[in-house]
N, C-alpha and C positions, 0 to 999 in steps of 0.2 A: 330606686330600682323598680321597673315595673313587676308586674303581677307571672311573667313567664320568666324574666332574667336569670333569677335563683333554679328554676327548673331547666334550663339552657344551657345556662354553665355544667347542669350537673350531668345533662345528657351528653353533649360535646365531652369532657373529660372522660365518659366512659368509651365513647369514640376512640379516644384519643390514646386510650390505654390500651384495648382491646387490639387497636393498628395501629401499634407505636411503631412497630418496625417495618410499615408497609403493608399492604393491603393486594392478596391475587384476586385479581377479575375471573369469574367464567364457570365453568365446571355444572356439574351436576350431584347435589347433595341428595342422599339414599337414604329417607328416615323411617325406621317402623313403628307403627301407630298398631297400639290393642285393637282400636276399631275404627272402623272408616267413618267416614262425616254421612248423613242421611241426607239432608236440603240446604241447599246453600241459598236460602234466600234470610237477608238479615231480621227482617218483622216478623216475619210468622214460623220464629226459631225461638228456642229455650234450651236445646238441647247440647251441652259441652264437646261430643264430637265433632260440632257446627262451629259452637262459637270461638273453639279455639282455634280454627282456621280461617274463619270468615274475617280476622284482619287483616291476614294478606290476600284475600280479593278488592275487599270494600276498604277505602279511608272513613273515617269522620273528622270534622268539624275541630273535634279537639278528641287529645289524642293520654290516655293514662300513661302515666310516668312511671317510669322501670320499677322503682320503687314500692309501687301500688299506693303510694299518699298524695298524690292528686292528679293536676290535667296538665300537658304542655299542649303549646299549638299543633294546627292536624292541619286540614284545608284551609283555615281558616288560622291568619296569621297573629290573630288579634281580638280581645273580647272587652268588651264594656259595659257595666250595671251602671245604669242610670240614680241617682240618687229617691233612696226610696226602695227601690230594687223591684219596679214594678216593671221594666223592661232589660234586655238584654243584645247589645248591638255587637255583631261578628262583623270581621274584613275578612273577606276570602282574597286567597293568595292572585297574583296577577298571572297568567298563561293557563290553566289546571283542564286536564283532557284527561277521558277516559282511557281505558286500553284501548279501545279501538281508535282512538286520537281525537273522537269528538272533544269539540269544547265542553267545562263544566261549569254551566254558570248559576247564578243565584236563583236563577226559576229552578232548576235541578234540585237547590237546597229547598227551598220552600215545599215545593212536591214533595221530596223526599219526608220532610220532619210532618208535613199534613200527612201522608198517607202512614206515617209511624205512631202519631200521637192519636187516630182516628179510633173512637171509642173501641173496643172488642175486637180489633185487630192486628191479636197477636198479645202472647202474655205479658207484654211490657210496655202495652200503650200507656199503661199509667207512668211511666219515668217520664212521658211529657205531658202530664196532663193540665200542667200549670199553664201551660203557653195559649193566650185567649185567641192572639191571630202573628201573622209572619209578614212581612213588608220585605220587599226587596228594591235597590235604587243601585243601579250601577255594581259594584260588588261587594255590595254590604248588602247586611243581612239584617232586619231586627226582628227581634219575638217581644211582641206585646203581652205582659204576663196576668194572668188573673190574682194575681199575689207573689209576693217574696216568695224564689224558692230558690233557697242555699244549695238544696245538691244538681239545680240545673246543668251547672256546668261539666260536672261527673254524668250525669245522665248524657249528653251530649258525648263524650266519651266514649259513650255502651254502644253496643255493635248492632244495636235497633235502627241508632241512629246515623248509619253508613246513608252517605249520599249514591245515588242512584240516578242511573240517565234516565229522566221521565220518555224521552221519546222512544228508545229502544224499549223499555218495559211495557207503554204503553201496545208499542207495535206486536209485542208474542202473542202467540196464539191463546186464546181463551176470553171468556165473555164474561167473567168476576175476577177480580182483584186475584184470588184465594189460585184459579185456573191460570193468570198469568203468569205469578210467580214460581208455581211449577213447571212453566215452560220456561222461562226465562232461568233458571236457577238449573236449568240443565246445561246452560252456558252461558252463566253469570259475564255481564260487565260490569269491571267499577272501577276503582282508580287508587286500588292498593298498589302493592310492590309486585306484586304479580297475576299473573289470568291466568284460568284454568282451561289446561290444554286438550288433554284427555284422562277418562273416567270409566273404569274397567269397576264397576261397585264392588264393594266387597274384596278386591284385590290390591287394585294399583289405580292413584291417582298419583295427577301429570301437573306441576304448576309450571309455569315460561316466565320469564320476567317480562314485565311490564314496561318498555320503552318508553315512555309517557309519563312515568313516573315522576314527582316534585323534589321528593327531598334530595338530598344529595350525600355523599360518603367521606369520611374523613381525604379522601385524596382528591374532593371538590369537583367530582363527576356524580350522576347521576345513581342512586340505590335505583336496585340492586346490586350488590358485588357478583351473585349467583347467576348462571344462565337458567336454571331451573329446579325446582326439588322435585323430588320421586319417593311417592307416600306408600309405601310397601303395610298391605292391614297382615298382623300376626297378633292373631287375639292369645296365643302361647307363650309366656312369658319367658320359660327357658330358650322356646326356639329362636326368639327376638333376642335374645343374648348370644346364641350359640350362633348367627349370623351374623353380630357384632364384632366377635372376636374371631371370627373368618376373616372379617373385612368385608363383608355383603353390604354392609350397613355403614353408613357415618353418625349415626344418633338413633336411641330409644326412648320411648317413654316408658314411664310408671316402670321404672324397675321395681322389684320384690325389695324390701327393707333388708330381707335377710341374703340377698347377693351382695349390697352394696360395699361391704369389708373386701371381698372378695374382689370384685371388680373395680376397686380403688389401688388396688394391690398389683392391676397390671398394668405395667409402662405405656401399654398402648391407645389406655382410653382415659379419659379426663371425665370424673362422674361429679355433677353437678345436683347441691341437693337448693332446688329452688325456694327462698324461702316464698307461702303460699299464705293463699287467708283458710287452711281446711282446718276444721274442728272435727274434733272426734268426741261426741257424748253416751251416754243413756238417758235418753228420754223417757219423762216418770207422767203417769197420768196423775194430773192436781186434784180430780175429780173428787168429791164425798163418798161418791156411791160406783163400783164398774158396772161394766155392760148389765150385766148379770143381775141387779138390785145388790148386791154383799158390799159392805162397807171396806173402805179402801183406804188402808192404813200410811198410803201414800198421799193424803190429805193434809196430813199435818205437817208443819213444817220443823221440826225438830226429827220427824222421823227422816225427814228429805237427807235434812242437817247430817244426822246422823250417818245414813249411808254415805254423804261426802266423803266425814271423816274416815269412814272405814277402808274409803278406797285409795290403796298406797300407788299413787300417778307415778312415780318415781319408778315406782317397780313392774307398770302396767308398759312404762316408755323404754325399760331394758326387754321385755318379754313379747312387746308388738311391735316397737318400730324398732329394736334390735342397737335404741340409743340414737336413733335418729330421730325423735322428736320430741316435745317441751311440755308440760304440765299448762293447763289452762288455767288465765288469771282473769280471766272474762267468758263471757257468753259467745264474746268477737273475736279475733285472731289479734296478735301485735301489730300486724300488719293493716289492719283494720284503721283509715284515720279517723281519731279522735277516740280510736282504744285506750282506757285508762285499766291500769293494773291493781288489782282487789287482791286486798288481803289472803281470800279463799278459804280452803279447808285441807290443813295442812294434814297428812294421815297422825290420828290422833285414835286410838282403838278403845281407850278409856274415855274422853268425850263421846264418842260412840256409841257407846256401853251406857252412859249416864245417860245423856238423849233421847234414848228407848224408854230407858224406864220412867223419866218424867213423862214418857207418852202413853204409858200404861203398856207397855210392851218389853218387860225387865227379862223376858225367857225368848224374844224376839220374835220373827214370823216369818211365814213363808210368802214369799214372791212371786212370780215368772215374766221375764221377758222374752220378747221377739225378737228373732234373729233370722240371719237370711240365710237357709241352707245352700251347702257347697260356699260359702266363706271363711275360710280358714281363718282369719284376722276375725272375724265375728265370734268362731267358737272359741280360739285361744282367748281373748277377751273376756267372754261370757265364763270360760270354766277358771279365767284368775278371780274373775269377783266372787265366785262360788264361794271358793278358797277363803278370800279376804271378810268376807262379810258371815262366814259360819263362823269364824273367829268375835261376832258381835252378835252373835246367836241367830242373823238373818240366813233362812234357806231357801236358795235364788235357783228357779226352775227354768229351763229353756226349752223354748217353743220353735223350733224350726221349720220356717215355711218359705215357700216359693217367694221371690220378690212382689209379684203382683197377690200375690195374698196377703203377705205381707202389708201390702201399701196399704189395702183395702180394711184391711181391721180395723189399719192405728185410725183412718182417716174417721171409722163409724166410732172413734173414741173404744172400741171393742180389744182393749190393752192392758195391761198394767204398767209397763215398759217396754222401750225397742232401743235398740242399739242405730246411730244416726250418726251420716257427716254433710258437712254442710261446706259449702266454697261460697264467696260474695259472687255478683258478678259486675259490681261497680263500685268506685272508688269511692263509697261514704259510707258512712254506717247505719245509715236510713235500711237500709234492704235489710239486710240479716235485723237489724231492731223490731223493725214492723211485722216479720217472719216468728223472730223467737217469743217476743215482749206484748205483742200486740194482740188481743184475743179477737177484736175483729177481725184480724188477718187471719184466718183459717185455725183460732183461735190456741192460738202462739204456739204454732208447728202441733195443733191436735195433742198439747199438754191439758187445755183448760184453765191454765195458769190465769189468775187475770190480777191488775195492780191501775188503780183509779190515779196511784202517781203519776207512774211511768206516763198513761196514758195522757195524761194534764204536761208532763214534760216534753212526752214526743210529739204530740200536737206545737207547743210552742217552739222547738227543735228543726219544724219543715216549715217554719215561714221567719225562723232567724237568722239575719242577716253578719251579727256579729259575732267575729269567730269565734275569741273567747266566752262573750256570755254561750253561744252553744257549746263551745266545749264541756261547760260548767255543766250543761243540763246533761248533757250524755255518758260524766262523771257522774250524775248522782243516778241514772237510770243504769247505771252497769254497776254502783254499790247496793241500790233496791234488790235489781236482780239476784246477784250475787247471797244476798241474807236469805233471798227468798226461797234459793237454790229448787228450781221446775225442775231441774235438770239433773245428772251428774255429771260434773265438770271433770272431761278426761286429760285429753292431750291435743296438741300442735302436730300436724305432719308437714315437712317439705314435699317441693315437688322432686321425685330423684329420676334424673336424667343422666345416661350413659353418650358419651360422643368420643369421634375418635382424636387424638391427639391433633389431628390439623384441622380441625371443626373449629372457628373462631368466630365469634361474636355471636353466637347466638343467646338467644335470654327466654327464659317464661315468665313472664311477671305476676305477679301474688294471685290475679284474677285467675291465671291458667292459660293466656293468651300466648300461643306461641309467635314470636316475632324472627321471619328470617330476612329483616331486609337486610341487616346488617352482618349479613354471616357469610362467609367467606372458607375457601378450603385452599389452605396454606400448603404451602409442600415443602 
């Protein structure tokens, strides 16, 4: 069985099931989005308004599996690692045009992946930084690699690496790279499932289906099922409800945790809780010493320990996600591949108690973290650990500030703790590792956390080619972590999605990427 077969079957069956009894063409689906998308250009973007809709303008190469545990084919029908795994050979599909019906040929890919991988442009050049040079012959494609890199294939996936008409981009107006894209990205071409028609910011965008489009739909015509979506921005949570159950709306996102009983309760909308890779922590500074020069009792790791145990997730996951979401068994999400499940810290208030005192802290101390005023899920959070940790003699203060003042403290290390969620935005575990684990990386999410292991494992990790021995290493870098506890390990949220009962086939997959080629409104 080749390397896409098992992911083929699984996608065709979801096909299958989703339009078992037929599949309607046409229509116009009405979704409300909290906020509209900022740039639609896929390189020099980071930002999840963008990225969850930039898959239905732009394709890539290889395309993340519903699932969120690896890659199926995209443009490219086929992949092959050369023994050694110092290259990488793609077959792009036979016929592939953009929206506007140009040809997409292999100069389009090499362009595309050279101006994605090109040092300092754009926060994601480093997902190709492996790739020493590109070849193209007819409609293959190979990247010559400067070393094994396991998560290539996942990077190739990421919506950095959306292929792009070099000639249309070329031709917009502006005389850098940085001034094209801004012209061009105000009427983006690519060769998703659909092109963007029109764009009222801030209110109403306009997607049309893509005629030109490759893949095809369970009834062996061309995806789209949709004539077009209609992006309604209501950053009101209730009001994005209260248009749903009018009927204004076919689909919402980020519903409230605390509607979702409620609007499962009514016949008329089918609410989908996406499972997602989002972590919800407390982030602890590892430091010796805080900003300030005063010693920082959150140095030691039994006090870390400690507060683990003090905090009952169980009771954190009825009181903030209202029962909709899961105690964390890692650093990473379950969904995360090559997530392995740790022990943890199960609420334990007498280990807690003991903890302390072998830390010299038997009467306990006081704390403060940062939180982000006007978050309701931040302050109910913050006043349950109050709660839980005066119970271990810990007295937890909060600090409420604007988000960008926020950001700015934690970033000068100017913390003692912040309240933090975290989403992947590609299918390996590289990203979120080198983020939390890694202290060169902005030195592991501004913990200060550091581990001479980890680092010795994940170096070996980003140029192993075998999947068990990696798995092996990324098991013992999430039990490291885990003992080491930077953090406090909270909880799991899904993605919760409201649509209306003849909304069929749509998906958000673990990343957050909304997919509407397959969605259809049934009557």
């Amino acid at each position: 069985m080749n390397r896409f077969a098992r992911t083929t079957l699984a996608v065709g069956a979801l096909f299958t099931l989703t339009h078992a009894l037929g599949v309607t063409r046409g229509g116009e689906l009405v979704y409300g989005r909290y906020a509209d998308s900022l740039f639609l250009d896929p390189v020099l973007n980071d930002a999840n308004v963008d990225i969850w809709i930039l898959t239905n303008l732009y394709d890539t190469l290889l395309q993340p599996t519903a699932d969120g545990k690896g890659v199926q084919p995209g443009l490219a029908s086929a992949y092959t690692v050369a023994p050694g795994g110092k290259s990488l050979r793609l077959t792009l599909r036979p016929g592939l045009r953009f929206a506007d019906g140009s040809p997409l040929t292999a100069q389009d890919v090499k362009w595309s992946l050279d101006r994605a991988r090109k040092p300092d442009n754009g926060a994601w050049s480093g997902s190709l930084a492996s790739i020493s040079s590109i070849a193209t012959s007819g409609n293959t494609v190979t990247l010559t690699l400067k070393q094994p890199d396991p998560t290539l294939p996942a990077a190739l996936a990421t919506f950095n690496a959306a292929i792009m008409p070099q000639k249309l981009f070329n031709a917009a107006r502006g005389s850098t790279d940085a001034a094209k894209a801004r012209a061009f990205a105000e009427k983006p071409i690519g060769s998703g499932p659909f092109v963007l028609s029109s764009w009222k910011k801030g209110s109403v965008m306009v997607l049309k289906r893509n005629p030109y489009y490759w893949k095809k739909g369970s009834d062996g015509k061309a995806l789209p099922y949709l004539n077009s979506i209609r992006f309604e921005i209501i950053p009101d949570d209730n009001t994005r409800i209260l248009k749903l159950q009018a009927g204004e709306l076919h689909g919402a996102e980020f519903i409230p945790f605390s509607r979702v009983a409620e609007l499962k309760a009514n016949p008329k909308l089918n609410v989908q809780l996406f499972p997602s890779t989002k972590v919800n922590t407390v982030l602890m500074n590892n430091r010796p010493r805080l900003k300030d020069g005063t010693a920082n009792p959150l140095s030691d790791v039994r006090v870390r320990q400690a507060l683990n145990y003090a905090t009952n997730k169980e009771a954190l996951v009825q009181l903030v996600t209202f029962g909709n979401g899961k105690p964390m068994r890692s650093f990473m999400s379950e969904t995360t591949p090559l997530f392995a499940p740790q022990t943890g810290y199960p609420y334990d208030l007498a280990k807690a108690k003991q903890l302390l005192a072998d830390a010299g802290f038997p009467s306990g101390f006081e704390v403060t973290s940062l939180a982000t005023s006007g978050q309701a899920d931040d302050l109910a959070l913050l006043t349950a650990l109050q709660q839980m940790w005066a119970a271990a003699g810990v007295r937890l203060k909060i600090e409420q500030l604007d988000n960008a003042t926020k950001t700015a403290r934690y970033r000068a290390a100017d913390f003692q703790m912040r309240t933090a969620a975290w989403t992947n935005d590609i299918n390996d575990p590289s990203q979120i590792t080198s983020y939390f684990a890694i202290y060169d990386n902005i030195q592991s999410l501004y913990t200060g956390y550091k581990s001479a292991e980890i680092d010795r494992l994940f170096a070996q990790s980003q140029q192993e080619t075998n999947a068990a021995r990696r798995a092996g290493q990324y098991n013992q870098i999430q039990g490291i972590y885990m003992k080491a506890a930077p953090i406090v390990f909270l909880y799991e949220t899904p993605y919760p999605v409201a649509l209306s009962r003849n909304v069929r086939g749509f998906v958000q997959i673990p990343l957050g990427n909304n997919l509407f080629a397959a969605t259809s409104l049934e009557k």
